[in-house]
C-alpha positions as CSV (number, residue, x, y, z in Angstrom):
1,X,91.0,95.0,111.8
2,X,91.6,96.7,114.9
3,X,92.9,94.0,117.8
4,X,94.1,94.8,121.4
5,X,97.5,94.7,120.4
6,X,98.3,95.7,116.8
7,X,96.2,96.8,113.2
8,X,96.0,94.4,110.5
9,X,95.3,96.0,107.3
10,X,94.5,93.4,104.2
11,X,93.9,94.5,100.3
12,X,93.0,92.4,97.7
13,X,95.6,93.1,94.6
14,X,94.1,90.5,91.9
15,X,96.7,90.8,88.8
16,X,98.7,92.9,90.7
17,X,103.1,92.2,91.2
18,X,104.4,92.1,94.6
19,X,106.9,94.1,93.3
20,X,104.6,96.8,91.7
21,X,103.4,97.3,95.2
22,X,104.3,100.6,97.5
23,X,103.2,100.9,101.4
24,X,103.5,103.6,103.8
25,X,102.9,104.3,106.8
26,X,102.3,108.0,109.3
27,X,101.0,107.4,112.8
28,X,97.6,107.1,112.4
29,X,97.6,106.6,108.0
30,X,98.4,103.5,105.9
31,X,99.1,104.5,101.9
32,X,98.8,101.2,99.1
33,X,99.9,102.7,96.2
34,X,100.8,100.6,92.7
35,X,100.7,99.6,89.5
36,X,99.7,97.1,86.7
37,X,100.3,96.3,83.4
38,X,99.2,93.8,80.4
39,X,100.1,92.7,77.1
40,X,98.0,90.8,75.1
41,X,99.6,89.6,71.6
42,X,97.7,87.4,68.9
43,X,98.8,86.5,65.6
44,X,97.0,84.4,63.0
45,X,98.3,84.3,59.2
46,X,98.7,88.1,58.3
47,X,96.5,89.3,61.7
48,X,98.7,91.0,64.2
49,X,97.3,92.8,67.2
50,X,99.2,94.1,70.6
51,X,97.3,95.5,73.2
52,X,98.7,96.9,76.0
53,X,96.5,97.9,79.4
54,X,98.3,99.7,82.2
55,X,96.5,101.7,85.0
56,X,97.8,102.5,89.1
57,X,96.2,102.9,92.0
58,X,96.8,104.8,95.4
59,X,94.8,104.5,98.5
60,X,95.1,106.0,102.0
61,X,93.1,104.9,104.9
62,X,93.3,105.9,108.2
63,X,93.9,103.5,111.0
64,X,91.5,102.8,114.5
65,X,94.7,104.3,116.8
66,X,98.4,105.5,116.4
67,X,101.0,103.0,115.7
68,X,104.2,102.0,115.6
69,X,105.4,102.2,111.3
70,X,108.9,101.2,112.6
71,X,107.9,97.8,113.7
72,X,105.1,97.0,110.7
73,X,105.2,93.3,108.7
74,X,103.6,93.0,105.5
75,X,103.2,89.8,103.6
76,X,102.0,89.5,100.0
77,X,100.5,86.3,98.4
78,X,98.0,85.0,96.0
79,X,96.7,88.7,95.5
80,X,96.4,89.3,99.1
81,X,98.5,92.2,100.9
82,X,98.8,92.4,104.8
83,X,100.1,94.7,106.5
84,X,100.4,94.0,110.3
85,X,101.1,97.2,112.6
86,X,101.8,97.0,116.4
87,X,100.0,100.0,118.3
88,X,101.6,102.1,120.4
89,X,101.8,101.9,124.6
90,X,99.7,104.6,124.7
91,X,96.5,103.6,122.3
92,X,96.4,100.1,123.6
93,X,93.0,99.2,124.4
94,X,92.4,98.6,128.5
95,X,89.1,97.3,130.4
96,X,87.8,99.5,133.1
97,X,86.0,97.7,135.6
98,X,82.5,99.1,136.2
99,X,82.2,99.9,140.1
C-alpha cells in the first residue's frame, strides 16, 4: 500500500512461525523469505504412521518509491506479516497546484 508518507507491505503466512520468517529490505525491494514444517503422527493398535511435510518460500517485490530499510517495523500476528517502511525525503509524494 503505497501512502504519502511510508509503504506498508502485508503477507498472509497461514501455518507459518514468526520465527521461521526472514525480511529484507534494498531501497526500492522487499524480500519474505521462510519456512514450514509438519508432523503428523497416528497410532492405533500395531498401525504406526509419521508424516512429515516441509516446503519454504521466497518472495521479492518491488516497492511504489525508495525507502528508508533503516527505519522499517514489522509486526507478525495470526498469520499476518506487516512490514511498515517510511519513504525517503526525496520520493514523498507532493500536490502541484494546477495554474
Amino acid at each position: 500500500v503505497d501512502r504519502d508518507e511510508d509503504v506498508l507491505v502485508r503477507v498472509d503466512l497461514p501455518g507459518v512461525k514468526k520465527e521461521d520468517v526472514d525480511v529484507s529490505l534494498t531501497d526500492n525491494t522487499v524480500t519474505v523469505k521462510g519456512s514450514t514444517s509438519e508432523e503428523k503422527k497416528e497410532e492405533k493398535g500395531d498401525y504406526y504412521r509419521c508424516e512429515t511435510m516441509q516446503g519454504s518460500f521466497s518472495r521479492t517485490m518491488s516497492l511504489p518509491s525508495e525507502v528508508d530499510g533503516s527505519k522499517a517495523q514489522s509486526t507478525f500476528k495470526d498469520g499476518v506479516l506487516e512490514v511498515i517502511v517510511p519513504k525517503l525525503e526525496k520520493a514523498h509524494r507532493h500536490s502541484v497546484k494546477i495554474s
